[in-house]
N, C-alpha and C positions, 0 to 999 in steps of 0.2 A: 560385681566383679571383685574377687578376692586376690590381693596381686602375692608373688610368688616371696618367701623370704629371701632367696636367691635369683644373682641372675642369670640369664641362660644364651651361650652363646652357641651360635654356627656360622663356621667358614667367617666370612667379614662384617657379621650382625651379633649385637653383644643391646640385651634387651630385658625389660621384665615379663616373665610371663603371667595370668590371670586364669585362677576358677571362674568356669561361667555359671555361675546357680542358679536354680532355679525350685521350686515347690519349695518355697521356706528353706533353703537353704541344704536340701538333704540330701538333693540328686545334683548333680555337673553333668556336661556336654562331655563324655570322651571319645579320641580319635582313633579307631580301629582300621588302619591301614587307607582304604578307600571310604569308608563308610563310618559315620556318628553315629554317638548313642548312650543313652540317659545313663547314668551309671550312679552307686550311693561316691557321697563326696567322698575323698583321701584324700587329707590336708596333710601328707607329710612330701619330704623332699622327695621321695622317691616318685609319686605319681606323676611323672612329666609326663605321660597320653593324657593327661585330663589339665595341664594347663594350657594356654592358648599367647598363642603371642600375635599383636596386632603391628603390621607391618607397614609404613609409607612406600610409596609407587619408588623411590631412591633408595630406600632400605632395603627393598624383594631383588632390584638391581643388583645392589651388592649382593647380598646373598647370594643370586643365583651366579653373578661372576666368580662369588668364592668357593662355591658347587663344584662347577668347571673347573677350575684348575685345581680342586683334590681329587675328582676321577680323573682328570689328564695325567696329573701324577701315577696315578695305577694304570691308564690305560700305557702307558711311555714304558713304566718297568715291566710289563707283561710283555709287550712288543719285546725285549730290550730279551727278554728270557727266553721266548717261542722263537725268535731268531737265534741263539744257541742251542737250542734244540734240533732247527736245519742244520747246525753246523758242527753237529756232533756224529763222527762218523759213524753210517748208516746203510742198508740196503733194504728194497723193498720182499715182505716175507714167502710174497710170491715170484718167486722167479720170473715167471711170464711176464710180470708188471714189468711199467716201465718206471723206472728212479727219477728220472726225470721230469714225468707229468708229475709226480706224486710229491716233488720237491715242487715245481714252478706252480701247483694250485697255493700252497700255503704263500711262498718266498709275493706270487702275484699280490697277495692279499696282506702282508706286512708289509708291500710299498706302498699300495692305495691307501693303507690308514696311514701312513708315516706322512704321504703328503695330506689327504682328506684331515687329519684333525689340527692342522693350521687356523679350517677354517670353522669348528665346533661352536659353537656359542650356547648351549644348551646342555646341564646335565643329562638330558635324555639322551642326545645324541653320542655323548661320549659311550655311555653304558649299551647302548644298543652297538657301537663299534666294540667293544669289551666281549660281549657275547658273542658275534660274528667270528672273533679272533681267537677264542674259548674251543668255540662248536668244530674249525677249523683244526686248531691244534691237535684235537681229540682226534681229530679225522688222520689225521696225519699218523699220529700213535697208532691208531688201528692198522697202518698199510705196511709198518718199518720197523724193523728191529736196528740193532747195533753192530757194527759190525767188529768193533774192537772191545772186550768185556771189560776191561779197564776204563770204558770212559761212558758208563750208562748216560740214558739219558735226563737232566735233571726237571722233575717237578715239583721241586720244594715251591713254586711259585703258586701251586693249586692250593699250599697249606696258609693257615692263617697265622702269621706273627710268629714262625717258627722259631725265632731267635730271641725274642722276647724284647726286642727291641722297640716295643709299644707295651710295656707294662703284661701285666695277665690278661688282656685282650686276646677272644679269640680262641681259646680256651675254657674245656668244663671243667670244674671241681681245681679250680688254681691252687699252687701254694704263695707263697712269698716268695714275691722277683724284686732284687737289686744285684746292683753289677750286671746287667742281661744276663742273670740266671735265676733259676725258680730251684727253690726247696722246699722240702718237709723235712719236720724235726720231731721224733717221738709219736706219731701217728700212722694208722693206715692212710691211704689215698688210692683216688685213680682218676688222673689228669689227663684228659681225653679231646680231640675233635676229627669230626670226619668230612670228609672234601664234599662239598656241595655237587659236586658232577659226578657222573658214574665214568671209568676210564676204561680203557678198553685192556681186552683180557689178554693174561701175558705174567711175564715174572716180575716184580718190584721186590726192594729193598726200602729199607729205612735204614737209617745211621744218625745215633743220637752220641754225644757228649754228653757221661753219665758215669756216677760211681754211688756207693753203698757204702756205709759204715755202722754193720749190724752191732754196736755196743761201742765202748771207749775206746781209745786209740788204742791203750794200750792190750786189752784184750784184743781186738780185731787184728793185731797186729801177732800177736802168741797164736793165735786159731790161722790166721792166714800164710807166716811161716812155718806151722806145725801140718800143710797141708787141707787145713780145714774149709769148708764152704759154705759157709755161716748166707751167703747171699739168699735175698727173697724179693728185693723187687726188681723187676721187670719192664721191658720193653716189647711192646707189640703193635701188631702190623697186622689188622684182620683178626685170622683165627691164631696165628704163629706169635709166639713170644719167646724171647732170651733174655735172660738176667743179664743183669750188668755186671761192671767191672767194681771188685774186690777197690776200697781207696787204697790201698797198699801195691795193689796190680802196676801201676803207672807213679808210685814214689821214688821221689830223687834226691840223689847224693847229698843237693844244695838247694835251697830253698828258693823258689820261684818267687816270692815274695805273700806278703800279707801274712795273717797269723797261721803257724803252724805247728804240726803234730810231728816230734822225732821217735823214735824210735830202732836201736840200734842206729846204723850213719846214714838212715834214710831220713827223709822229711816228705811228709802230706798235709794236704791241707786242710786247715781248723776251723775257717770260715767263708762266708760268700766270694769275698773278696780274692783271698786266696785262690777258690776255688777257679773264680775270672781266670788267673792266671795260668793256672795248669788246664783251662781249656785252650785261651788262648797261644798256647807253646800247642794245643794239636791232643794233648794227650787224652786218654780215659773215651777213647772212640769206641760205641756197639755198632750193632748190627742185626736185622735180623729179614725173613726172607719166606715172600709166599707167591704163588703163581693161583691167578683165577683163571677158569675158565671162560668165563662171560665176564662182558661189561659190570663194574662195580664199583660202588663209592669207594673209599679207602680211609680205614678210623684208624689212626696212630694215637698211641698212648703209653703211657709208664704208670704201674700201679705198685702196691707194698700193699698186702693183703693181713700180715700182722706185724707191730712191733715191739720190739724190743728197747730197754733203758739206753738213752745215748745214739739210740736210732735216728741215724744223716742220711739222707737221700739228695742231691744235687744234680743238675741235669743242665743240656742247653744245645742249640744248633740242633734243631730236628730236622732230616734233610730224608725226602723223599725222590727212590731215582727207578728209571722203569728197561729193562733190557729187552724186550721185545718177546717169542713165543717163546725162549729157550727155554729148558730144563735146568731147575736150579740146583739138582748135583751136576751138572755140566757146567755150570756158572763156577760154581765154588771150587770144582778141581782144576777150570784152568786157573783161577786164582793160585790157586793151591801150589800149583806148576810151577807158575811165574815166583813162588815166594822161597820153592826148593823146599816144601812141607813133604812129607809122605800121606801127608790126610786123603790126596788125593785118588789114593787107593793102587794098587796094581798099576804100572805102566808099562808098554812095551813099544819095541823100537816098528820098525815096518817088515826086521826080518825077523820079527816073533821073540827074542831077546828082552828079557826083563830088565829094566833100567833104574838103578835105584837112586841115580844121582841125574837125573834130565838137564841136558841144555838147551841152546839153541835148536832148535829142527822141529822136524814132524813125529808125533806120538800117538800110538793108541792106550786110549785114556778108559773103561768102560766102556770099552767095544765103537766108541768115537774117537775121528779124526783130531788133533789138537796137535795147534801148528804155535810155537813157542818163540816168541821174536829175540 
């Protein structure tokens, strides 16, 4: 037994772990999922599959009580999330259905776990409730769109550590996260993960907190009031991607605090911290927007393919949200409507009258109804 130089803790078990060798020392015991096996030694910190830790009948105890209550913890905020999902207004995409079986299968099954995991005592049972409530929600997605576009439905809960508030967990190809935000500085990248479930097929959005600063402030700042579009990295959802916001796009009069960059009587931000700040005010929001046919996992990600000297990319709150089978030029021009853009293309009243300024009422939008609250 070769014990570990480190020690290695889980949940309420804090222990040493041990190489188990064996043929002179060349081969160890490692653990592959369900199944052992002879593997050559790797004596460095990273091989924790091949150290072993020896546990007493009160030591597995805790352990496993400390098991339970960190899936309890996730299974509490998934409940906590799938229940604003019912409550986010909806109708089912078939007419004929009824709204109301298709609500009381899910809502029956987030009261049965909400009382059932009182009495859980076993990691397995929380995770086997976690999955029932997974397989369920999905179900529920497949039968209901939204019926208000302003308030999709939110699945940032499918993603993993969207906000970074568990460090670079969870994530492929990280950059450096402090302040719960990640950047890159002077390099390509492409920081990626994709939802472990396929979701059913329909339109999704992504919305990230995210800006670019292709060179020094003060270039970035001559190229972006001079009309230029210096931006290259990007935000995507599937196959569909959009660049983000210009740092100058979202600069202010007064400085939100932490180190910053002026520029004529604007100010942006110089570092992470800063950058914290002008997330947390809201600002530097993307977007970007694909509809699948069929059932599909979903990989959200931001890349920068080449850079440039003084090249900042910062990012943070990835929020994945699903509107059900609509058509995402139909999504984006009632957006469009509501915000009094003309992006939305042509509009006309009900007596065939072109409307260049829409209010309240009913509109034909692209040959569709759009009803304007």
């Amino acid at each position: 037994l070769l014990p570990a130089r480190q020690t290695t803790s889980m949940e309420q078990y804090t222990g040493t772990g041990y190489w188990i060798t064996c043929n002179k020392g060349a081969n160890t015991l490692q653990a592959n999922d369900a199944t052992i096996s002879s593997k050559a030694l790797d004596f460095s910190n990273a091989a924790t599959s091949q150290r072993w830790l020896f546990l007493t009948e009160t030591e597995m105890q805790a352990y496993r009580s400390g098991a339970v209550k960190a899936v309890m913890a996730n299974l509490e905020t998934i409940l906590a999330n799938v229940q604003k999902m019912v409550d986010t207004p909806h109708t089912t995409k078939d007419a004929d259905a009824s709204l109301e079986a298709t609500d009381k299968a899910l809502t029956d099954l987030i009261s049965t776990l909400t009382t059932a995991k009182e009495g859980y005592t076993s990691p397995e049972e929380v995770v086997t409730a976690l999955d029932e409530l997974e397989t369920a929600a999905l179900a529920f997605l497949a039968e209901v769109k939204v019926t208000d576009l302003g308030q999709p439905f939110d699945l940032s809960w499918l993603l993993v550590n969207p906000d970074f508030s568990d460090g670079p967990n969870g994530w492929n190809n990280p950059g450096t996260v402090n302040y719960s935000c990640c950047e890159f500085y002077e390099t390509t990248f492409d920081m990626n993960q994709t939802t472990t479930v396929k979701v059913p097929a329909g339109a999704y959005e992504l919305r990230v907190q995210a800006y670019q600063r292709p060179g020094s402030a003060a270039d970035t700042y001559t190229a972006y009031t001079g009309g230029s579009n210096a931006i290259k990295t990007i935000i995507y959802l599937k196959s569909k991607s959009q660049k983000v916001k210009d740092i100058w796009a979202d600069a202010q009069e007064k400085s939100l605090g932490g180190s910053t960059s002026k520029q004529g009587t604007l100010y942006a931000p110089n570092n992470m911290l800063a950058a914290s700040k002008w997330f947390d005010a809201g600002l530097y929001e993307n977007s970007v927007m694909v509809k699948t046919t069929t059932a599909a996992t979903m990989k959200v990600g931001i890349r920068l393919a080449s850079s440039v000297s003084k090249d900042w990319s910062i990012f943070d709150n990835f929020r994945l949200y699903y509107y059900g089978d609509y058509e995402i030029d139909y999504i984006t021009g009632v957006e469009a409507l509501k915000n009094g853009s003309t992006e939305a293309g042509r509009v006309y009243d009900l007596s065939g009258r072109r409307i260049s300024k829409p209010t309240k009422g009913l509109y034909i939008v692209n040959g569709k109804k759009i009803f304007i609250r």
